[in-house]
C-alpha positions as semicolon CSV with decimal commas, in nm:
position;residue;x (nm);y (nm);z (nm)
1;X;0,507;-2,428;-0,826
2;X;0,531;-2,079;-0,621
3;X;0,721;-2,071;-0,346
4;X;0,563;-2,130;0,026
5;X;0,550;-1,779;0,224
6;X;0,541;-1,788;0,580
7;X;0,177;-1,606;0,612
8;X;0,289;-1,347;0,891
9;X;0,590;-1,265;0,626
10;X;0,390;-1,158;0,341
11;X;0,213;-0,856;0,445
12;X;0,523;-0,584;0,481
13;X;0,317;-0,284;0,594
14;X;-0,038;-0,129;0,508
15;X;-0,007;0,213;0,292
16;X;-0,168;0,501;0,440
17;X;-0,196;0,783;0,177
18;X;-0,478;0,987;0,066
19;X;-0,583;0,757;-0,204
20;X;-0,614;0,452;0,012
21;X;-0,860;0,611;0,309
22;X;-1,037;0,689;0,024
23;X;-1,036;0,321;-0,085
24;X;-1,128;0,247;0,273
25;X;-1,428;0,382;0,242
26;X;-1,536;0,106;0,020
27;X;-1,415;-0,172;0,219
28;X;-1,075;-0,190;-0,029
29;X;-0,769;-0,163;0,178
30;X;-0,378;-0,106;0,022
31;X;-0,088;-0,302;0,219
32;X;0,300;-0,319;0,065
33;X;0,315;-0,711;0,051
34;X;0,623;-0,932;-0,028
35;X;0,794;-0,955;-0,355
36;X;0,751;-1,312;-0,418
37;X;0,376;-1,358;-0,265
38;X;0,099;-1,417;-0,498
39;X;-0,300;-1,358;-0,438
40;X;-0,402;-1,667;-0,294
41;X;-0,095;-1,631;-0,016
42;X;-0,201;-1,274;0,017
43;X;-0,557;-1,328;0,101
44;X;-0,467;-1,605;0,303
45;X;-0,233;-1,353;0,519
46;X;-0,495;-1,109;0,534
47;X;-0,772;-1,338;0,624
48;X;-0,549;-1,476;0,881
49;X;-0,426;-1,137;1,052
50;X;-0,692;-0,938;1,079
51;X;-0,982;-1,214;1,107
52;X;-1,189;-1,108;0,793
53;X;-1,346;-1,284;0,462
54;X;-1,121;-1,153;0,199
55;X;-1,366;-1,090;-0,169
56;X;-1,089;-1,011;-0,371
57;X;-0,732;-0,918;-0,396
58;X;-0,557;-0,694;-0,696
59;X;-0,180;-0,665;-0,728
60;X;0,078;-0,437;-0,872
61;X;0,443;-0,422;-0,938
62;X;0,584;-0,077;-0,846
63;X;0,871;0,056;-0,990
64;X;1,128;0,196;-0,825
65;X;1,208;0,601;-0,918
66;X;1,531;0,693;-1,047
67;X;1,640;1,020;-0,806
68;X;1,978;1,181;-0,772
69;X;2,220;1,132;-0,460
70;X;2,545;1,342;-0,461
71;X;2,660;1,280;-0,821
72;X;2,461;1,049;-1,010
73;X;2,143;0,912;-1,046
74;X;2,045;0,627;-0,817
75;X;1,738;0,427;-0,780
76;X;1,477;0,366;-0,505
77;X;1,392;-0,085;-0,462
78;X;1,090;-0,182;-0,646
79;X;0,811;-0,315;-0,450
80;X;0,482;-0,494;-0,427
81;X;0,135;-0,353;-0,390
82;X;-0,207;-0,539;-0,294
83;X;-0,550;-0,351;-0,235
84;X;-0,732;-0,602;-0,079
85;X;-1,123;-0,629;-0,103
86;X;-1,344;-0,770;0,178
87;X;-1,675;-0,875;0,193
88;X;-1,995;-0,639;0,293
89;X;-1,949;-0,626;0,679
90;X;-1,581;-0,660;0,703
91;X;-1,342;-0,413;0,830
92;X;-0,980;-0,391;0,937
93;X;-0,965;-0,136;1,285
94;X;-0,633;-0,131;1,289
95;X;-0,575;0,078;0,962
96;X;-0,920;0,281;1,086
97;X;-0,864;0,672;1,143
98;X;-0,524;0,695;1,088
């Protein structure tokens, strides 16, 4: 049984890069979501936030990258990625022209 996530806890932060305007573009948006959320609680988060029909959701484990501080090597937190697909119509303004 997965744990219950509070729905305005799940989504951490949407990802702005180059590949995910692109992605906007065909109604696909990218968001850094919680560890321990799973589709269902993300589209429920989504659908609930922004007021949209959510058509599918697609999620990745990202590892964090081993870099060196001072001495030795350290490594950067591993975290959660969703690109989150809505239906024809559908579109989040807030992430819009950024």
């Amino acid at each position: 049984m997965p744990k219950e996530i509070h729905p305005y806890t799940v989504l951490l932060r949407p990802l702005v890069t180059e590949k995910s305007t692109i992605l906007a573009g065909q109604n696909q948006y990218v968001f850094e979501v919680a560890r321990a959320a799973n589709k269902m609680q993300i589209k429920q988060a989504v659908e609930l936030a922004f007021s949209v029909h959510v058509k599918a959701v697609n999620v990745m484990n990202v590892r964090g990258r081993v870099r060196r501080f001072g001495h030795g090597p350290a490594a950067a937190p591993s975290w959660k990625k969703a690109i989150v697909t809505l239906s024809e119509g559908h579109k989040i303004e807030l992430i819009e022209g950024v």
